[in-house]
N, CA, C and O atoms as a GROMACS GRO file, in nm:
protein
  356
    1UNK      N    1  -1.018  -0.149  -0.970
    1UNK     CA    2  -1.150  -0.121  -0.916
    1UNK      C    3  -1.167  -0.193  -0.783
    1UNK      O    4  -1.127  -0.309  -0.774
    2UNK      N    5  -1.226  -0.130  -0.675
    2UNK     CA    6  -1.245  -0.178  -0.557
    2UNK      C    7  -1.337  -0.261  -0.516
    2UNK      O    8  -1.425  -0.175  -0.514
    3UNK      N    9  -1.394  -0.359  -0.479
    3UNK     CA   10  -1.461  -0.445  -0.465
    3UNK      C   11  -1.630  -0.363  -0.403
    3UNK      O   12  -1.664  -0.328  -0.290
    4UNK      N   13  -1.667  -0.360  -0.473
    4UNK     CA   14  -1.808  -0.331  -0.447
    4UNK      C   15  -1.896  -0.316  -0.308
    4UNK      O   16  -1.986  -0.241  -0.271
    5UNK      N   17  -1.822  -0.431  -0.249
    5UNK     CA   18  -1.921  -0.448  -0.098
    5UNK      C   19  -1.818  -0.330  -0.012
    5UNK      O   20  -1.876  -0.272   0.080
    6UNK      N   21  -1.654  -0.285  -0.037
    6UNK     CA   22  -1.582  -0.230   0.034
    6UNK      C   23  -1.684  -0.101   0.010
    6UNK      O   24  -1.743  -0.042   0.101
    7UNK      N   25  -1.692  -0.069  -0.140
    7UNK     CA   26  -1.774   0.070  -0.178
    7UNK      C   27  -1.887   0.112  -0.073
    7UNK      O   28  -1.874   0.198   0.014
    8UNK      N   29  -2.024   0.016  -0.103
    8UNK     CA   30  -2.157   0.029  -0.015
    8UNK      C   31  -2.130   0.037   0.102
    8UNK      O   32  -2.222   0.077   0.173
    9UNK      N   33  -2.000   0.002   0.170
    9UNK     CA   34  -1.989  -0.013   0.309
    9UNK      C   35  -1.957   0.109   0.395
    9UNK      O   36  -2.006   0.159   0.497
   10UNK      N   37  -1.823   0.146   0.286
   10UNK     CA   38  -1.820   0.301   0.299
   10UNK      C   39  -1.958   0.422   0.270
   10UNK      O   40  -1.969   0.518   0.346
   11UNK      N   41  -2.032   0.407   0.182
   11UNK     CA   42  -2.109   0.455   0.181
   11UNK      C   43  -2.236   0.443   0.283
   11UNK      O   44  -2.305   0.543   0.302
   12UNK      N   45  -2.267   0.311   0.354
   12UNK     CA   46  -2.306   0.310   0.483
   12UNK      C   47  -2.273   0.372   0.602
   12UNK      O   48  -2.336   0.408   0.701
   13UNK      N   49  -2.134   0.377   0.561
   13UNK     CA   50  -2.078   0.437   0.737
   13UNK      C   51  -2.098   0.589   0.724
   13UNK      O   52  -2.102   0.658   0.826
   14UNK      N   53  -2.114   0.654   0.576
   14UNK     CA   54  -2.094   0.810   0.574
   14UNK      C   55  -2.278   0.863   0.566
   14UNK      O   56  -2.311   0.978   0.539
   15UNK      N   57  -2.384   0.743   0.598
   15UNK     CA   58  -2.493   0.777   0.603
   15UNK      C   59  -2.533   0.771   0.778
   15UNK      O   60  -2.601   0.858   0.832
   16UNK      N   61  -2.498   0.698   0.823
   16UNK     CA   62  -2.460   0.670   0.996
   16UNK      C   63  -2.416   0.768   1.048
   16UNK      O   64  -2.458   0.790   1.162
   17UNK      N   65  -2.301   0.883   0.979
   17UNK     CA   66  -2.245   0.979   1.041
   17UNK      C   67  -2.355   1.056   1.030
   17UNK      O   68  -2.410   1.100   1.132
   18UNK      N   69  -2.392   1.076   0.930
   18UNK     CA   70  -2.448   1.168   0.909
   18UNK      C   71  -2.611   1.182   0.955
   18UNK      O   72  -2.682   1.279   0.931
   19UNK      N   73  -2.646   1.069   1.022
   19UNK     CA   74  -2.768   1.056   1.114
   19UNK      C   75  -2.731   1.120   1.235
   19UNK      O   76  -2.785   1.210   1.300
   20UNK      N   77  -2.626   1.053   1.251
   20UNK     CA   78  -2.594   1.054   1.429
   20UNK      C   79  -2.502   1.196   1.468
   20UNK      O   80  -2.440   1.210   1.572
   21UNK      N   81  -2.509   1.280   1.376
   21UNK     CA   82  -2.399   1.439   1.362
   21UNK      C   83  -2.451   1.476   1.485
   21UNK      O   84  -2.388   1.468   1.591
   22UNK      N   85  -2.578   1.520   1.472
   22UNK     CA   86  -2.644   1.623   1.573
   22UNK      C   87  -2.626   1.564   1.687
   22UNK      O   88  -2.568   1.631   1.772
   23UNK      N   89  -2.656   1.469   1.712
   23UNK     CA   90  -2.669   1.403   1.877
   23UNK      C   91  -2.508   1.400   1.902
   23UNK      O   92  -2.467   1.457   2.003
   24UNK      N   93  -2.425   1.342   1.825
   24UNK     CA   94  -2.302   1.374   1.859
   24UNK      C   95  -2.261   1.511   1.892
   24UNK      O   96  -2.208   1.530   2.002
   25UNK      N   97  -2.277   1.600   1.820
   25UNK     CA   98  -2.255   1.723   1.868
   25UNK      C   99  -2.274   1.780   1.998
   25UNK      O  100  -2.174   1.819   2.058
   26UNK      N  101  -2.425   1.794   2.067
   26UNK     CA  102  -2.482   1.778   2.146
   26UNK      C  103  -2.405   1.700   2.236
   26UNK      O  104  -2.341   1.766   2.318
   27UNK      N  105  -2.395   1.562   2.242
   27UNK     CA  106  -2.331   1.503   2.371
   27UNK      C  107  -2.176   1.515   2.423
   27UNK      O  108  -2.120   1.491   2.530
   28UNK      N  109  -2.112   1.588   2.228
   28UNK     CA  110  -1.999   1.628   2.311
   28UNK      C  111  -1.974   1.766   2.346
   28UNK      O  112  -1.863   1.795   2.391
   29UNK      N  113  -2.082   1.875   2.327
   29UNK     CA  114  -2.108   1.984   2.370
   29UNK      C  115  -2.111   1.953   2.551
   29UNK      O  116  -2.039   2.002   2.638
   30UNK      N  117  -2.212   1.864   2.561
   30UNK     CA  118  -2.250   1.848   2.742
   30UNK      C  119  -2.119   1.742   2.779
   30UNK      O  120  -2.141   1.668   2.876
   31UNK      N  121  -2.001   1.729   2.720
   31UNK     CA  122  -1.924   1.621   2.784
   31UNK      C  123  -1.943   1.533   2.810
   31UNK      O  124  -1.891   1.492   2.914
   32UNK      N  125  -2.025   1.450   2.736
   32UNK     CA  126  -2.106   1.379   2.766
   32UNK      C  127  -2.042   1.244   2.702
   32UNK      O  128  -2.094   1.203   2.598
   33UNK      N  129  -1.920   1.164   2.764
   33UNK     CA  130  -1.846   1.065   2.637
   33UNK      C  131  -1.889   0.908   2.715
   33UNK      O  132  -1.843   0.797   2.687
   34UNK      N  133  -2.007   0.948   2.831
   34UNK     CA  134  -2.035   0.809   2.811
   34UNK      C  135  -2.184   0.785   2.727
   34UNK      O  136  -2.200   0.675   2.674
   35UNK      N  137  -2.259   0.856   2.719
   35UNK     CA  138  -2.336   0.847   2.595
   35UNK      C  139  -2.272   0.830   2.481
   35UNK      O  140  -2.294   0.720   2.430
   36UNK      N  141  -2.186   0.914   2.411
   36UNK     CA  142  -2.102   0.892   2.296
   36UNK      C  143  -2.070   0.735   2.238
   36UNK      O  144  -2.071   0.684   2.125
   37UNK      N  145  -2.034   0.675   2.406
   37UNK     CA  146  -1.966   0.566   2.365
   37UNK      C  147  -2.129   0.457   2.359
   37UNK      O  148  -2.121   0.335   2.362
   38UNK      N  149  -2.222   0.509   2.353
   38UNK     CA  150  -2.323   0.427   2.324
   38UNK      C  151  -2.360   0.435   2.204
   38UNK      O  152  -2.411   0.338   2.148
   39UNK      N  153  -2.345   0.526   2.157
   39UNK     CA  154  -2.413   0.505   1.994
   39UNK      C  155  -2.273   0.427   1.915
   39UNK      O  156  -2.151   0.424   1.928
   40UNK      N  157  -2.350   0.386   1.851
   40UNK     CA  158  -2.305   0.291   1.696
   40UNK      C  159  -2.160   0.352   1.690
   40UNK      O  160  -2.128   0.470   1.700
   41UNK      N  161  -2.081   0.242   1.671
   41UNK     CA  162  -1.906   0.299   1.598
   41UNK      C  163  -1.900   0.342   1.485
   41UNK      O  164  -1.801   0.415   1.477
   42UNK      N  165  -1.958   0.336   1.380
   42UNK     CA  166  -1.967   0.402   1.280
   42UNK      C  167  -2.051   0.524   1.274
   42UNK      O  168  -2.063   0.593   1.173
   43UNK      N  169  -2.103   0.544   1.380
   43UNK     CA  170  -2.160   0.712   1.374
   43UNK      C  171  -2.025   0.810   1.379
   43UNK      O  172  -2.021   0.931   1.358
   44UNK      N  173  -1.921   0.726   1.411
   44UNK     CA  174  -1.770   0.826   1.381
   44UNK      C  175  -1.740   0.860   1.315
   44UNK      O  176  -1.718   0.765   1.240
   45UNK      N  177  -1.688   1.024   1.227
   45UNK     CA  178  -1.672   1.032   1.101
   45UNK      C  179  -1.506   1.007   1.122
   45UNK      O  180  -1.446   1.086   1.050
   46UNK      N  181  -1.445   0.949   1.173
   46UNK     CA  182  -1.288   0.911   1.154
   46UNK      C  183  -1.346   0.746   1.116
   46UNK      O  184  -1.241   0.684   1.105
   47UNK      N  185  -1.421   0.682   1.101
   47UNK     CA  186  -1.419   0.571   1.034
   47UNK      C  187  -1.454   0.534   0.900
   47UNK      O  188  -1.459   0.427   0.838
   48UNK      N  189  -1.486   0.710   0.860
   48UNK     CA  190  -1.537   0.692   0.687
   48UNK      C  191  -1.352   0.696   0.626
   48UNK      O  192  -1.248   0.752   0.659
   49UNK      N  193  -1.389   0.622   0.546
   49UNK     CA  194  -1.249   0.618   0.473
   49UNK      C  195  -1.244   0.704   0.336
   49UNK      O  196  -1.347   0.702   0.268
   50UNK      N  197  -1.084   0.811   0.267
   50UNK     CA  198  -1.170   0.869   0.109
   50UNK      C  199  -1.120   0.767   0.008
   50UNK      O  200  -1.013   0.708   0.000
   51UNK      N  201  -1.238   0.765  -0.071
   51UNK     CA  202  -1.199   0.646  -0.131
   51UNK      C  203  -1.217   0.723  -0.316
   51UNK      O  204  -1.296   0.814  -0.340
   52UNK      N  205  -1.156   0.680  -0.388
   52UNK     CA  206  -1.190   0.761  -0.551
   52UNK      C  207  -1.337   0.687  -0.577
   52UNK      O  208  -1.387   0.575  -0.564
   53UNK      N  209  -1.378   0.842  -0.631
   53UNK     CA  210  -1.488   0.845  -0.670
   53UNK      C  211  -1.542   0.744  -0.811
   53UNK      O  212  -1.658   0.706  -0.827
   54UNK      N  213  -1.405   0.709  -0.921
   54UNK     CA  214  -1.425   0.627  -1.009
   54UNK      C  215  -1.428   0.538  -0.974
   54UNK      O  216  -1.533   0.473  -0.974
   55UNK      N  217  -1.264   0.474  -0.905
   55UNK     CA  218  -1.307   0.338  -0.913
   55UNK      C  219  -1.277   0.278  -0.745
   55UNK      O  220  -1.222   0.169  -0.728
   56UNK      N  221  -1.314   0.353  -0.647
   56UNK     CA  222  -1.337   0.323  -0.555
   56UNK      C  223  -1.191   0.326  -0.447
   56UNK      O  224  -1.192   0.320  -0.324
   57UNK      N  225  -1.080   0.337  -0.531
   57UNK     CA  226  -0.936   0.271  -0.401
   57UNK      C  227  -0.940   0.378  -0.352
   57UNK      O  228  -0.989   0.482  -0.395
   58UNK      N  229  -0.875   0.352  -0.234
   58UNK     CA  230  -0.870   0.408  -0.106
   58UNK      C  231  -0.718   0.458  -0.106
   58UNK      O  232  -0.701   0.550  -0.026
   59UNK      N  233  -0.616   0.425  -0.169
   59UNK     CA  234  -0.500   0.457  -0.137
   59UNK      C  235  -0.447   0.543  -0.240
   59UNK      O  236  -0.479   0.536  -0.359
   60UNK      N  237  -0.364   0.628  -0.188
   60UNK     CA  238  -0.260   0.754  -0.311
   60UNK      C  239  -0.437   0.825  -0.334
   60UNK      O  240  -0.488   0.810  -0.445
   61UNK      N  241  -0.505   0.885  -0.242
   61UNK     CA  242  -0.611   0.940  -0.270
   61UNK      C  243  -0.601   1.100  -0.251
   61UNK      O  244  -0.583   1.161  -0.146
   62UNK      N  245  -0.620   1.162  -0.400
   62UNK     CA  246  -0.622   1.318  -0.401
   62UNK      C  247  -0.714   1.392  -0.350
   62UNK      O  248  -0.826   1.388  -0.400
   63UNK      N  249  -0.692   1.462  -0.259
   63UNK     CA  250  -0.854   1.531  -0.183
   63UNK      C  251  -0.884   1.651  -0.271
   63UNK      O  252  -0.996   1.693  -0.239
   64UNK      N  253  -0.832   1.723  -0.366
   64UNK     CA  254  -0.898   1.839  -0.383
   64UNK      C  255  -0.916   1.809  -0.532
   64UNK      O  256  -0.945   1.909  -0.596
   65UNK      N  257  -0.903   1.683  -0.611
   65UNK     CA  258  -0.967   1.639  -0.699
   65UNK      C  259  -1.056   1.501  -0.680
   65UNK      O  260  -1.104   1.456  -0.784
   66UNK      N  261  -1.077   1.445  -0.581
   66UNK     CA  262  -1.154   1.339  -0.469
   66UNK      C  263  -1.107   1.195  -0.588
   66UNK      O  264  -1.203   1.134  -0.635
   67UNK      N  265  -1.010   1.163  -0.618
   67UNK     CA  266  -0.990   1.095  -0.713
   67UNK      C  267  -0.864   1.087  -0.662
   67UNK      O  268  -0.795   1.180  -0.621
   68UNK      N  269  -0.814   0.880  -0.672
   68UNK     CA  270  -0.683   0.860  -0.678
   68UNK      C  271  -0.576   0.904  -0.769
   68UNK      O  272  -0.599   0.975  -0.867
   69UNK      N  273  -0.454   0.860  -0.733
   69UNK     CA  274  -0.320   0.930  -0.831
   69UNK      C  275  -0.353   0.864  -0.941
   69UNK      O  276  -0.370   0.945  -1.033
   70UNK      N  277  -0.381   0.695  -0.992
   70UNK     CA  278  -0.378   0.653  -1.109
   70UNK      C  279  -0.504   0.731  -1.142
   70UNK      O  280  -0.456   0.842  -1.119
   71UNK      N  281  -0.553   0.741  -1.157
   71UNK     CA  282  -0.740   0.778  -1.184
   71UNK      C  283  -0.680   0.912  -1.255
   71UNK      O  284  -0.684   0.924  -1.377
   72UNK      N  285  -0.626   1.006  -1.174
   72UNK     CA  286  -0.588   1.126  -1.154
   72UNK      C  287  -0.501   1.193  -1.304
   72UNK      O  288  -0.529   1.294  -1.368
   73UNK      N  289  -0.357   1.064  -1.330
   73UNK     CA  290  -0.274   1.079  -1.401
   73UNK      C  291  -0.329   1.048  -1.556
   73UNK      O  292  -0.281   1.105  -1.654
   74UNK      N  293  -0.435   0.949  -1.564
   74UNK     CA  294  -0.525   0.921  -1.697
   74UNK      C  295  -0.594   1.025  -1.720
   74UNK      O  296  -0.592   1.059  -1.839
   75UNK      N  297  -0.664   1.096  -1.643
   75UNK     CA  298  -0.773   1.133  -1.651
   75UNK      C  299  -0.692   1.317  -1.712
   75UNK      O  300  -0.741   1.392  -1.797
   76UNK      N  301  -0.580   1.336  -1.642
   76UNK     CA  302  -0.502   1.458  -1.696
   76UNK      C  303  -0.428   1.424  -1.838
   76UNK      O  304  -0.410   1.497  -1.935
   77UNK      N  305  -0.396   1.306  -1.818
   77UNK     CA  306  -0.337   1.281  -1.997
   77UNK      C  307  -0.412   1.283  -2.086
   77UNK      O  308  -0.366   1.298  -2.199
   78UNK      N  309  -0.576   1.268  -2.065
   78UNK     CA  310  -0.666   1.257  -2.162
   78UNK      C  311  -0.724   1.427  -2.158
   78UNK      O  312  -0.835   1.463  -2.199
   79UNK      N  313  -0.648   1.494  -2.113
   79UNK     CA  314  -0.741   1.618  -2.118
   79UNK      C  315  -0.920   1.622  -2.048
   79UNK      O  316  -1.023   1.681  -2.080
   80UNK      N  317  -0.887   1.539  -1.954
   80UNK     CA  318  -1.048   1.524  -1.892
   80UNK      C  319  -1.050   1.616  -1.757
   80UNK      O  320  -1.144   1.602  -1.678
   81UNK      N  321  -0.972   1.688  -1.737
   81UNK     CA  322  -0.952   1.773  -1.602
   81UNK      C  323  -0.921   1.912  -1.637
   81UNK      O  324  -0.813   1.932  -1.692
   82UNK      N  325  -1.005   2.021  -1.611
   82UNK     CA  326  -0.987   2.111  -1.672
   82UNK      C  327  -0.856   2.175  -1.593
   82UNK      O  328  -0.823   2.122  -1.487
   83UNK      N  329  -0.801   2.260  -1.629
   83UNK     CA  330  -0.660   2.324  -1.569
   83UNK      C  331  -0.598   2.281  -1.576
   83UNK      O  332  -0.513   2.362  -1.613
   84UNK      N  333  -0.539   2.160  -1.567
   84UNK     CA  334  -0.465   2.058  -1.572
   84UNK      C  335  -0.366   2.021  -1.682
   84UNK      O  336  -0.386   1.968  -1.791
   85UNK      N  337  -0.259   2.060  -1.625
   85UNK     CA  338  -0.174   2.049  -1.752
   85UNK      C  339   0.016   1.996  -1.730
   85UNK      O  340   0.101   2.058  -1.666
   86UNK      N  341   0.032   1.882  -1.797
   86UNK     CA  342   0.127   1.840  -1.786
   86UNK      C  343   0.258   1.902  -1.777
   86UNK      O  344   0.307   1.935  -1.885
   87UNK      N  345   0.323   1.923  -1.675
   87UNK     CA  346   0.458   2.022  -1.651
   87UNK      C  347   0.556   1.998  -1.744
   87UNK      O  348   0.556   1.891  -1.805
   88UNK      N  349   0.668   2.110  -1.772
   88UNK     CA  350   0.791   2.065  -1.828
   88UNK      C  351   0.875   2.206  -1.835
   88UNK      O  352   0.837   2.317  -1.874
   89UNK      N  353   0.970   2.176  -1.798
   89UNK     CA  354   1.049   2.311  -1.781
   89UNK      C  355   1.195   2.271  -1.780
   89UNK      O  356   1.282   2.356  -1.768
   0.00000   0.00000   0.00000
């Protein structure tokens, strides 16, 4: 499990993006990258990190189940993922 303050932090930076979308858009519509470089560094969405949704790590992270590999490999052995089914051939 990931340390809590890493969690809220990430979740700060993906509320920042998501203030500052429009005006970003906008200023890089008008070319505009010395305004850009005035707003907040975390209005960047390359600084949100994906992190699993259970228990927060950031690394071996599955995007089209938003959940790490360990998270991932329990969660299919327990039959908790629908489709999901252990290979063998």
């Amino acid at each position: 499990m990931a340390k809590q303050s890493w969690i809220t932090r990430n979740a700060r930076k993906a509320r920042t993006v998501a203030k500052y979308a429009k005006l970003r858009a906008k200023l890089k519509a008008e070319k505009d990258y010395d305004g850009i470089t005035m707003l907040p560094r975390d209005a960047s969405p390359t600084r949100l990190v994906n992190r699993c949704e259970v228990t927060g790590r950031r690394r071996g992270f599955i995007r089209r189940f938003k959940m790490s590999r360990i998270t991932f490999r329990e969660m299919a052995s327990n039959g908790m993922i629908p489709g999901v089914t252990k290979s063998s051939w």
